[in-house]
ZADREN-215330 format. One line per field, with one value per residue (C-alpha): residue number from 0; y, z, x. Coordinates in pm, 1 decimal. Layout:
ZADREN-215330
n = [NUM:...]
north = [Y:...]
up = [Z:...]
east = [X:...]
***
This chain:
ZADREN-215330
n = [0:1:2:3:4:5:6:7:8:9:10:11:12:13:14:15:16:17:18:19:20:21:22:23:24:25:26:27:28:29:30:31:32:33:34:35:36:37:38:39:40:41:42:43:44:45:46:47:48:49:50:51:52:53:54:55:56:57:58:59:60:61:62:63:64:65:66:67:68:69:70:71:72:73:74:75:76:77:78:79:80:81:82:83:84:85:86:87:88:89:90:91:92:93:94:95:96:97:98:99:100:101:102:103:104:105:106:107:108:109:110:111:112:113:114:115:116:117:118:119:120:121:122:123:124:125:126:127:128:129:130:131:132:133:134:135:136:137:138:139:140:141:142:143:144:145:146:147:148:149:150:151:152:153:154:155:156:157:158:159:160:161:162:163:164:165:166:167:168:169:170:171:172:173:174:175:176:177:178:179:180:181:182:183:184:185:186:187:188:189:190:191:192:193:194:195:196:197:198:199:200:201:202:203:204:205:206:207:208:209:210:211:212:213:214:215:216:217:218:219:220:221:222:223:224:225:226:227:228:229:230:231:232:233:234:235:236:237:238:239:240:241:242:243:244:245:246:247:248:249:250:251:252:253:254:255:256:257:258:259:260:261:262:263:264:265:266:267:268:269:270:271:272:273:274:275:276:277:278:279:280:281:282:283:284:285:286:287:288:289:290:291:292:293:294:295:296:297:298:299:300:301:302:303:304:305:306:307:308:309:310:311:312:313:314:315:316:317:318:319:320:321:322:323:324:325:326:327:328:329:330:331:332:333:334:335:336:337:338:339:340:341:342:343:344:345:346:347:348:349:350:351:352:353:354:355:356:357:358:359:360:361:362:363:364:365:366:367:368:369:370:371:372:373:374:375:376:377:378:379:380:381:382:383:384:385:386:387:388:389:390:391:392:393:394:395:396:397:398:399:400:401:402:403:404:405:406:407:408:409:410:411:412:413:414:415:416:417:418:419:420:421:422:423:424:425:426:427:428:429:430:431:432:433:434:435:436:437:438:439:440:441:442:443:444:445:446:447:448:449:450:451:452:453:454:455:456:457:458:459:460:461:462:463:464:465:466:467:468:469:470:471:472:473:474:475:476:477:478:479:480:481:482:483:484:485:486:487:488:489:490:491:492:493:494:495:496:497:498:499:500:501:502:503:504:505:506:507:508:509:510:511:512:513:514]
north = [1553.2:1802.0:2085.1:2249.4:2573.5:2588.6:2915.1:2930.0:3269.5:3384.9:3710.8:3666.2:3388.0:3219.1:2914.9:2711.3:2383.0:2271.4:1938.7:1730.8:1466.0:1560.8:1442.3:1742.0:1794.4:2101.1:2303.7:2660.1:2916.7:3287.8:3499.4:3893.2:3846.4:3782.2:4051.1:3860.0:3632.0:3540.3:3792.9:4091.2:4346.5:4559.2:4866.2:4804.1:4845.8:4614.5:4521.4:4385.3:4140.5:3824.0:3722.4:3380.9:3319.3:3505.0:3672.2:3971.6:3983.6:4246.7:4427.1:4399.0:4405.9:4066.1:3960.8:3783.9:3920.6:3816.0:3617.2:3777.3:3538.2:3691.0:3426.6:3611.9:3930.5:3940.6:4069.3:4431.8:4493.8:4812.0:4954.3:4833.0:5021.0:5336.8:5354.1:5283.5:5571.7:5842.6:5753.3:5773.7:6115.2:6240.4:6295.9:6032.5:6086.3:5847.1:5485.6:5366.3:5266.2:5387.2:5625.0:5486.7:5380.5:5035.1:5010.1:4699.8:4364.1:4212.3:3948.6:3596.6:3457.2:3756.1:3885.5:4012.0:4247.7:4401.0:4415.9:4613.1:4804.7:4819.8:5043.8:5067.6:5098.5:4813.3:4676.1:4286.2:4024.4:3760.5:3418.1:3225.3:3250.8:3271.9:2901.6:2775.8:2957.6:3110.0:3462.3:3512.1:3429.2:3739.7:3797.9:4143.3:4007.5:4172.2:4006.3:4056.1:3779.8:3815.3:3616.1:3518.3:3711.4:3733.5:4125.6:4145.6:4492.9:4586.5:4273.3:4251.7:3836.2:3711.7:3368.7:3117.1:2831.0:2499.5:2342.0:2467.9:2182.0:2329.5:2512.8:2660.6:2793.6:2910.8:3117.9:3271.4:3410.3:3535.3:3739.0:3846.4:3969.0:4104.6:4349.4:4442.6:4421.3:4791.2:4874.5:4805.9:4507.7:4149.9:3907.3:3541.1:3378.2:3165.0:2864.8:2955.2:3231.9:2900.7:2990.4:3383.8:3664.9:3968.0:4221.4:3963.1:3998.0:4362.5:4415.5:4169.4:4371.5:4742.7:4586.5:4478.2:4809.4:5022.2:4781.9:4860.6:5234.2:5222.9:5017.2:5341.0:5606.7:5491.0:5478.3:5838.0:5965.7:5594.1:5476.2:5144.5:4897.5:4940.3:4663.0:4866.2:4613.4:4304.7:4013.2:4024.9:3873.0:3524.6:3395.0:3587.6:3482.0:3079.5:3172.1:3320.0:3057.6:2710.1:2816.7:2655.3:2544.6:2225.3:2367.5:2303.0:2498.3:2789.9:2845.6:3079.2:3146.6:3513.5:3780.7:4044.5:3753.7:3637.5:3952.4:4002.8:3660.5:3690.2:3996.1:3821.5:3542.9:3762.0:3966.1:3605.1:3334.6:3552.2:3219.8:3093.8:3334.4:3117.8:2835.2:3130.7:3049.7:3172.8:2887.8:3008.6:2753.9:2706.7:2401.1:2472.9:2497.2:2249.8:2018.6:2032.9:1929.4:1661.4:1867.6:1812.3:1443.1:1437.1:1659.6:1454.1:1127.2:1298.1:1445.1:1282.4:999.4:711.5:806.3:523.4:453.5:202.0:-239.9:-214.1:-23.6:281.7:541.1:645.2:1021.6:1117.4:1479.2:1514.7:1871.3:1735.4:1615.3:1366.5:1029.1:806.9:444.9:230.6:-62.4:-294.7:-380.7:-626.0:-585.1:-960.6:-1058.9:-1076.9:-1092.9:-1418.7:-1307.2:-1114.1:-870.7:-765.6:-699.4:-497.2:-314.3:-263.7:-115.7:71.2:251.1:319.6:521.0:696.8:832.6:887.5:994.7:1292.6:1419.5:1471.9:1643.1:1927.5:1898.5:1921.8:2140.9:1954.5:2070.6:2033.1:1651.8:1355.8:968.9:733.3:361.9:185.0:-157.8:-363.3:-411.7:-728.6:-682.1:-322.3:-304.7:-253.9:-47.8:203.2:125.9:266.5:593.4:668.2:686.4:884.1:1190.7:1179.2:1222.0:1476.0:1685.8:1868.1:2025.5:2377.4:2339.4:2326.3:1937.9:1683.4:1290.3:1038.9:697.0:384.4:327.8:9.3:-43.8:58.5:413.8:711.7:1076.1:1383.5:1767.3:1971.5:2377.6:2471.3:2881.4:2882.3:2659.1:2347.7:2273.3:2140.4:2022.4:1853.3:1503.7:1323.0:1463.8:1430.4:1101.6:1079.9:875.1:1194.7:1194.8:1342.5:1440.4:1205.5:868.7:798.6:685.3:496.4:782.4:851.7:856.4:1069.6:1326.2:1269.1:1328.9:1722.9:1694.4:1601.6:1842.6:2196.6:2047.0:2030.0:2441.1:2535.2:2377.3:2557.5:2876.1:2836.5:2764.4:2673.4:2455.0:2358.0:2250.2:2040.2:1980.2:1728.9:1474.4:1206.4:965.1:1144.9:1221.8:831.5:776.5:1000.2:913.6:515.2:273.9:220.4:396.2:676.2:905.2:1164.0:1019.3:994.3:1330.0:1400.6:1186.3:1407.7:1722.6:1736.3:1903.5:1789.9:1850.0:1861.8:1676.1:1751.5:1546.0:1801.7:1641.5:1886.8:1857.5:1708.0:1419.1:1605.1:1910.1:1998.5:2322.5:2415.6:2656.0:2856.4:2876.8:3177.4:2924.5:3158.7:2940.4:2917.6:3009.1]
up = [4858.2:4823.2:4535.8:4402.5:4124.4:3970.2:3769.5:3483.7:3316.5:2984.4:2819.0:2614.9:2810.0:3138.8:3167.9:3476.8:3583.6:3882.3:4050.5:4216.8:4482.4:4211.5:3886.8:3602.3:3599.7:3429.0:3200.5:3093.3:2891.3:2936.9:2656.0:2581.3:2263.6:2372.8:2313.6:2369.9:2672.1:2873.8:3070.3:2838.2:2812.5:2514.4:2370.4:1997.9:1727.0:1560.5:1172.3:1082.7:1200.8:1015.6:1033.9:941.1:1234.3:1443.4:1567.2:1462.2:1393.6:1601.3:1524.7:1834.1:1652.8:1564.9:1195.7:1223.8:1363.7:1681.2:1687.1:1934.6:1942.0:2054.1:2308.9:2460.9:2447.2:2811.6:2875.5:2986.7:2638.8:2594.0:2917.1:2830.8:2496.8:2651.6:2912.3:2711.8:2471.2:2790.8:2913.6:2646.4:2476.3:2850.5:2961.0:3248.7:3496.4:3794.8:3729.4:4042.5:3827.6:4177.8:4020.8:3610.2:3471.3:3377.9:3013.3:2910.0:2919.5:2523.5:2450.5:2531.9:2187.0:1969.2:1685.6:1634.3:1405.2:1632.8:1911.6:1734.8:1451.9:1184.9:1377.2:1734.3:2018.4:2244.8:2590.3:2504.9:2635.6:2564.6:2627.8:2405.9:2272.6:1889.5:1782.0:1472.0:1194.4:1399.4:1570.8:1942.7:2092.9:2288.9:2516.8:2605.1:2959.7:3135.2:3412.3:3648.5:3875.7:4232.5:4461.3:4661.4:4419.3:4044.2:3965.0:3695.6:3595.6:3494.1:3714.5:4027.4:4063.4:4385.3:4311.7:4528.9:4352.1:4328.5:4430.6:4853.8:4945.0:5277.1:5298.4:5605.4:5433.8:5147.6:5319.3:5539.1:5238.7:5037.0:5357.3:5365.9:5000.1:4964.1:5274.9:5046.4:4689.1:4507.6:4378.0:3971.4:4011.8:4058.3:4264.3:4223.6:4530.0:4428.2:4596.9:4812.1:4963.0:5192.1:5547.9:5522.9:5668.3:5559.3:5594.6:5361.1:5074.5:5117.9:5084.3:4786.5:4597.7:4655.1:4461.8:4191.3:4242.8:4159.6:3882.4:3702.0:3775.3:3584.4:3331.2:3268.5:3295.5:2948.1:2796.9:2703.8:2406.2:2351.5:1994.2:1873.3:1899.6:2244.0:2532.6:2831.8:3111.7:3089.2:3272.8:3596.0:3476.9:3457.5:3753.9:4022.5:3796.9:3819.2:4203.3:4236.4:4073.6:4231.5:4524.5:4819.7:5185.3:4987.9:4797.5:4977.8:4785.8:4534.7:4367.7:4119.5:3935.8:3864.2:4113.2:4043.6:3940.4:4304.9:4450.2:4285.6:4364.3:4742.6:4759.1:4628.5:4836.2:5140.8:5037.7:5007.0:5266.6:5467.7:5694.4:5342.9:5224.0:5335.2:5101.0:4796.3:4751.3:4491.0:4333.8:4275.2:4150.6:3776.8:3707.0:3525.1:3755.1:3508.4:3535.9:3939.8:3973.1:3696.2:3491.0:3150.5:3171.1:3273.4:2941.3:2699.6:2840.3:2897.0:2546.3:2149.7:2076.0:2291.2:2650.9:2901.6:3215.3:3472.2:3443.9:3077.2:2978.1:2742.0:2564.8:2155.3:2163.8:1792.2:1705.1:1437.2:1330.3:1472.9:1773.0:1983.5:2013.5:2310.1:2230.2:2586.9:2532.9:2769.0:2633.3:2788.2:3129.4:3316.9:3410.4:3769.5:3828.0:3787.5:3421.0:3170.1:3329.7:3621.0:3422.8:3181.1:3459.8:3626.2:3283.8:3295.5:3597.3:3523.8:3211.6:3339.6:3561.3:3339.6:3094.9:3354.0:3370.1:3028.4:2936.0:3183.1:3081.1:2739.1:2779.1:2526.0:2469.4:2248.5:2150.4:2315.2:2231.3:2476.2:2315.1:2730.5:2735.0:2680.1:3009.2:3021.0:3376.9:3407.3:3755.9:3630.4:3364.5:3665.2:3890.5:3601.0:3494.5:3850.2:3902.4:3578.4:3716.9:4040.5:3884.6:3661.8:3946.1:3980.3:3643.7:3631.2:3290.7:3275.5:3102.5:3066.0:3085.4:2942.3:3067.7:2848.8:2514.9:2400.8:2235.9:2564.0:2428.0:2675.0:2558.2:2730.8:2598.1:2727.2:2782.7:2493.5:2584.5:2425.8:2182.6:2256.6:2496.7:2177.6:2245.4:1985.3:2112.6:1784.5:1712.3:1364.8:1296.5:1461.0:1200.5:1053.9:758.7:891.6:670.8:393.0:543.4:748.2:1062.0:1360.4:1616.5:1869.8:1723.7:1486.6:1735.9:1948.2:1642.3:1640.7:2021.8:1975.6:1736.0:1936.5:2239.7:2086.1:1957.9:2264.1:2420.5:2195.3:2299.2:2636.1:2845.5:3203.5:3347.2:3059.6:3114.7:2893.2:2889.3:2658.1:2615.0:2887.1:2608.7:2516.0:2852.2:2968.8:2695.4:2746.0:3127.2:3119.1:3075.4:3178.1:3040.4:2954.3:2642.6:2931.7:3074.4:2767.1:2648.2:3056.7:2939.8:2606.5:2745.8:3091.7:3144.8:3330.8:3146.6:3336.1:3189.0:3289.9:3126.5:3004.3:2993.0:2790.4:2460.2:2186.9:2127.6:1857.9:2070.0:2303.5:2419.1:2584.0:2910.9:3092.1:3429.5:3525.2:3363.8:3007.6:2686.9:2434.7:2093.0]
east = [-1865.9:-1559.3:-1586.2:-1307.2:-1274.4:-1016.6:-953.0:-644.3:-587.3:-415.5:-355.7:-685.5:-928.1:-966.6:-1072.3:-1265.2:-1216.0:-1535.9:-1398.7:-1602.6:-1451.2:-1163.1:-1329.3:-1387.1:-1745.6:-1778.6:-1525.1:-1590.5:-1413.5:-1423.0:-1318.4:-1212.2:-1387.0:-1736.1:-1980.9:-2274.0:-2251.5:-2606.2:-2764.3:-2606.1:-2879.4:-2851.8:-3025.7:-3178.2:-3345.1:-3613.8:-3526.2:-3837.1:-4116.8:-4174.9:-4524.3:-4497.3:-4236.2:-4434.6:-4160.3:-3879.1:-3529.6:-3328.8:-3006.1:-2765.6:-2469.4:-2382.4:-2335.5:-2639.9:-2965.7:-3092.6:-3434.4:-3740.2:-4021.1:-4336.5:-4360.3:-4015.3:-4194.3:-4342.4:-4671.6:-4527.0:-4383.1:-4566.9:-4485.6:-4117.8:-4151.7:-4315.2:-4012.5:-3701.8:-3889.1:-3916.9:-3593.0:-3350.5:-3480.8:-3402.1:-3794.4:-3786.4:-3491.5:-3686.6:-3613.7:-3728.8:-4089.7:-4233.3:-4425.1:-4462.1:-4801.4:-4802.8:-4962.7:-5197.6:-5029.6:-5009.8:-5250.6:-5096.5:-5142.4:-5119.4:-4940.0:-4599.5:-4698.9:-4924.4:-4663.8:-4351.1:-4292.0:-3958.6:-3685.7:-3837.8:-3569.8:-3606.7:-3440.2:-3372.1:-3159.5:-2948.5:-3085.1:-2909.5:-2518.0:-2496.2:-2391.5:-2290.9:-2461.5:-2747.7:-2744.2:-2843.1:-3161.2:-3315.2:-3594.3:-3765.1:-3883.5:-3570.8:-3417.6:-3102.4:-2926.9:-2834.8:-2663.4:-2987.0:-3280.1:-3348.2:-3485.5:-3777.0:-3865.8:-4216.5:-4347.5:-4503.2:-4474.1:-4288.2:-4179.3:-3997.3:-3724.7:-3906.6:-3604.1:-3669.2:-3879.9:-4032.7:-4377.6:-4267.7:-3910.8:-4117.3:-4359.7:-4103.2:-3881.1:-4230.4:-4289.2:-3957.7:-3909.1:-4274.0:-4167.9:-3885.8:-3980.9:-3941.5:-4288.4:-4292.1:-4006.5:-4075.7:-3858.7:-3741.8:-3581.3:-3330.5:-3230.0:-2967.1:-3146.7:-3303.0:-3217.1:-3074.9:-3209.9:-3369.8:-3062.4:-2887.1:-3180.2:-3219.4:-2832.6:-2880.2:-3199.6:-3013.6:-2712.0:-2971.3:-3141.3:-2805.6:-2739.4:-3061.7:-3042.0:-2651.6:-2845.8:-3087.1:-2808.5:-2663.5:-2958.7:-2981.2:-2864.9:-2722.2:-2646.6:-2831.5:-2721.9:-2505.6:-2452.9:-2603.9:-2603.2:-2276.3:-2300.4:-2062.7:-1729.5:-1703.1:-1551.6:-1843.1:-2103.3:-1968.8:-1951.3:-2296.0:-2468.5:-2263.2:-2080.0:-2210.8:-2088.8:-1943.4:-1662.1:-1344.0:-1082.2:-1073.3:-756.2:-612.0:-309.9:-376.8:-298.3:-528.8:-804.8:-716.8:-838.5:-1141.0:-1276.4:-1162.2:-1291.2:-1648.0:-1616.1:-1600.8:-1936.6:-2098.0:-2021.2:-1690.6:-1675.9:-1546.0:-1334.3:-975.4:-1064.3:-941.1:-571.6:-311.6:-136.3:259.8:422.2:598.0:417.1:111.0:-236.6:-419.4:-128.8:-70.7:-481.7:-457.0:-693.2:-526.4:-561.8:-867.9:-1007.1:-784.7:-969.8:-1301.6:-1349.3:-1357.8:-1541.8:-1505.9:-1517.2:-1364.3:-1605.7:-1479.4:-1468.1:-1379.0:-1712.0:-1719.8:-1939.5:-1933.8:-2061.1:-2183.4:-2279.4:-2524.1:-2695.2:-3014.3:-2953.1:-2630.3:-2619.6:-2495.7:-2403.1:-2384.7:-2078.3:-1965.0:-1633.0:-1388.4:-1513.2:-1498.4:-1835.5:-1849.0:-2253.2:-2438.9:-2634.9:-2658.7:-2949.0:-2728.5:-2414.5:-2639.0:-2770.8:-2458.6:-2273.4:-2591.2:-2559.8:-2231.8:-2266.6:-2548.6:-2284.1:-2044.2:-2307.5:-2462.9:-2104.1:-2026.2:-2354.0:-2251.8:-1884.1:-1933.8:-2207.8:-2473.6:-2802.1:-3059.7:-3201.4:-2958.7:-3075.2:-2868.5:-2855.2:-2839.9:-2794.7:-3094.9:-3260.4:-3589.7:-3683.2:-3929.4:-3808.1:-3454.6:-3556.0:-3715.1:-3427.7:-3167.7:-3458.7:-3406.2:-3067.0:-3038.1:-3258.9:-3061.7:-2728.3:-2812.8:-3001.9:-2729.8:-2684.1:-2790.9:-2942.1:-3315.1:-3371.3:-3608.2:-3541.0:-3799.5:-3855.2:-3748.2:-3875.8:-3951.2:-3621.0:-3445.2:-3364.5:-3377.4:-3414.8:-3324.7:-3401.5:-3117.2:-3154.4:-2870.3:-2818.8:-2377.9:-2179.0:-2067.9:-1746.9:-1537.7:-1201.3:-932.8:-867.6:-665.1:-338.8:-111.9:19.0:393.2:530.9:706.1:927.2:1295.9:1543.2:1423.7:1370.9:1083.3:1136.0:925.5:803.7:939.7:1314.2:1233.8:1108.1:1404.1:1679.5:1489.8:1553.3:1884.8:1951.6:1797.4:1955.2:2345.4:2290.6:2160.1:2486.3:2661.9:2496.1:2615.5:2299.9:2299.2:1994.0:1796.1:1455.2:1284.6:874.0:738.3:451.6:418.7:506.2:850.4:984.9:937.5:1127.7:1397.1:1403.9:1386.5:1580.2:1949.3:2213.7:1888.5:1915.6:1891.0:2222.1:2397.1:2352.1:2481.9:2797.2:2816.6:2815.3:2875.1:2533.2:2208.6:1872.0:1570.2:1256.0:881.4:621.8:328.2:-10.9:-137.0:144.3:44.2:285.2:517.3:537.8:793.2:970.2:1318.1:1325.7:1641.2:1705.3:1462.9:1176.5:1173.4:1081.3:1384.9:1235.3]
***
């Protein structure tokens, strides 16, 4: 199993592409615009507490408050309160806790009302992305991600991921960390810490450590609301949570972005650091890796699976629905149960991979084939939870219902992965008459190309739709060759997987776009 980032950048986003065994499996956006990304820690002030909700609504500076339920309080609120109180009126210049009375835990089921007050100044973080018409979701239980460790403040809990199977293994890293652990912080080893030693955790908690103490620095004299602790950009974060000694190949199409993430790669796993490549070449990065294709078949309604099968995604406020199909496949199996199964198992694949590439959460229903036998039925549960092990989410899968319907609860912490599949109709109206697409599309064509002739330009390159440029290209004599014939000039045609099928654009010689 090869795994493959790749990492596209523009003047105001950059967007990741994870291949695995070169299928799109996840797709992620990172933009200049977002203030309140996961794991931002902000300083700020309580608006008021709502009884009824149990929980208060927080000014962080979004347009919409952020929610706190009391449940996201933590049991150390007060001594959370009592520090962020000392330290930003500048009495409390050691942040090391070493030496900082811990005040009574809250009560487990208590009130919000008794735990904060209107206008309080308050350490929270984000847990949840603002989506749709709803402001972020917050937590006062701080926490900051490693590489190898997870750093709680106010805690003294050393916890060990689940997901490292051996006793032994276990043991061995809750020895390790507890030898290390800062008094006042709490630890959680993550999963890839299975197997490292303890210079590599140590060198992993100090960079925690210095984080936290930066953190603190701003909090003096700091206005409210004021982000006092960002996530790491985008592309170390991705890296620090997936990278592992599967990934083959890491490439990027942005110089400087190149040396930041080779630069992180060597601090990580340095045996890996030669798998970071710059991609050069004029051709789009998306396009060379057959990325573009794959999101304009992966996303909209209908998603294709393999033998003629496919999947109708619907999106409703409440929750998304999955609708199993086997289309026009040719029934190969002897009945109807095994080519049920089989489509089965097939969109459970397809299914596990577009709940991470989409990036779905809350409530999905998926409509599977009907199955009669119960082994079957197991046999297809099964292979559902293994293919969606992978997904870093936090989700839950129920068995079968009666009426063959599976439903999954799927952590939801940013919007949606939303991408525009349908396009205008072609059938456009030129110069009066309407016309059947694509002639009318090539008359523009023909049109820009005879005034850029005019204008004298040498080595025109033309990138259009897929569509368009067979068009242009096939055939004998082409349209290609006849404007050759016409003009006694050669135009160069690359197909763009990711045009729309109206849009097309003219380049010069030194690759510049013609406006």
């Amino acid at each position: 199993m090869d795994k493959e980032l790749i990492i596209r950048s523009s003047s105001d986003n950059v967007d990741f592409a994870l291949l695995k065994d070169g299928k799109l499996i996840e797709l992620q956006k990172d933009e200049d615009d977002n203030d309140f990304s996961v794991g931002d820690v902000f300083i700020a002030k309580i608006r008021k507490a709502v009884p009824g909700l149990n929980a208060a609504f927080v000014n962080v500076g979004y347009e919409k408050d952020a929610f706190l339920h009391y449940h996201d309080l933590g049991p150390k609120l007060p001594s959370l309160l009592k520090f962020t109180k000392r330290v930003s009126t500048g009495k409390l210049k050691d942040f090391s806790l070493k030496n900082f009375p811990f005040e009574k835990d809250i009560e487990k089921d208590g009130k919000i009302t008794d735990a904060l007050k209107s206008n309080q100044s308050l350490l929270v973080q984000i847990v949840k992305e603002p989506i749709s018409t709803k402001g972020p979701r917050i937590t006062s239980e701080l926490s900051i991600a490693g590489r190898y460790i997870v750093l709680m403040p106010f805690s003294n809990r050393i916890s060990i991921s689940q997901k490292i199977e051996s006793r032994e293994e276990k043991d061995r890293l809750k020895r390790l960390v507890k030898s290390i652990a800062p008094q006042g912080f709490g630890v959680i080893v993550r999963t890839v810490a299975q197997g490292k030693k303890v210079a590599e955790l140590d060198k992993d908690l100090q960079n925690l450590l210095s984080r936290w103490t930066a953190m603190c620095k701003k909090l003096h004299k700091a206005h409210h609301p004021t982000k006092v602790l960002g996530e790491m950009n985008k592309a170390s974060s991705i890296l620090r949570d997936i990278f592992n000694d599967t990934f083959t190949g890491i490439t990027v199409d942005d110089e400087t972005l190149y040396y930041q993430i080779k630069d992180y790669v060597q601090e990580i796993a340095p045996q890996k650091e030669s798998i970071v490549k710059l991609y050069q070449s004029k051709n789009p990065i998306f396009e060379k890796f057959g990325i573009e294709r794959q999101i304009k078949t992966s996303f909209g309604k209908t998603v294709s699976m393999a033998k003629g099968a496919y999947l109708v995604i619907e999106h409703t406020e409440a929750l998304h629905v999955i609708d199993v199909n086997s289309g026009n496949r040719s029934n190969k199996a002897n009945n109807q149960e095994d080519t049920a199964l089989e489509v089965n198992l097939i969109a459970a694949t397809e299914m596990a991979r577009q709940l991470r590439l989409r990036d779905m959460g809350g409530i999905i229903v998926v409509d599977f084939i009907d199955l009669t036998s119960a082994e079957n039925r197991q046999k297809l549960f099964n292979h559902l939870r293994d293919e969606m092990k992978d997904d870093r989410a936090k989700h839950k899968i129920l068995p079968p219902s009666k009426f063959g319907l599976i439903q999954i609860t799927r952590q939801r912490t940013r919007p949606e992965m939303n991408i525009k599949t349908r396009e205008e109709n072609p059938d456009a109206i030129i110069n009066g008459a309407e016309v059947e697409a694509p002639i009318g599309l090539i008359q523009k064509i023909n049109h820009d190309l005879e005034r850029l002739f005019k204008k004298d330009y040498k080595k025109l390159t033309l990138n259009t739709h897929p569509f368009i440029a067979a068009f242009l290209t096939k055939g004998f004599p082409s349209i290609r060759s006849k404007w050759f014939l016409e003009h006694k000039k050669w135009v160069k045609i690359l197909p763009r997987d990711a045009y729309t099928y109206l849009e097309y654009h003219f380049f010069d010689k030194d690759g510049n776009q013609i406006k």
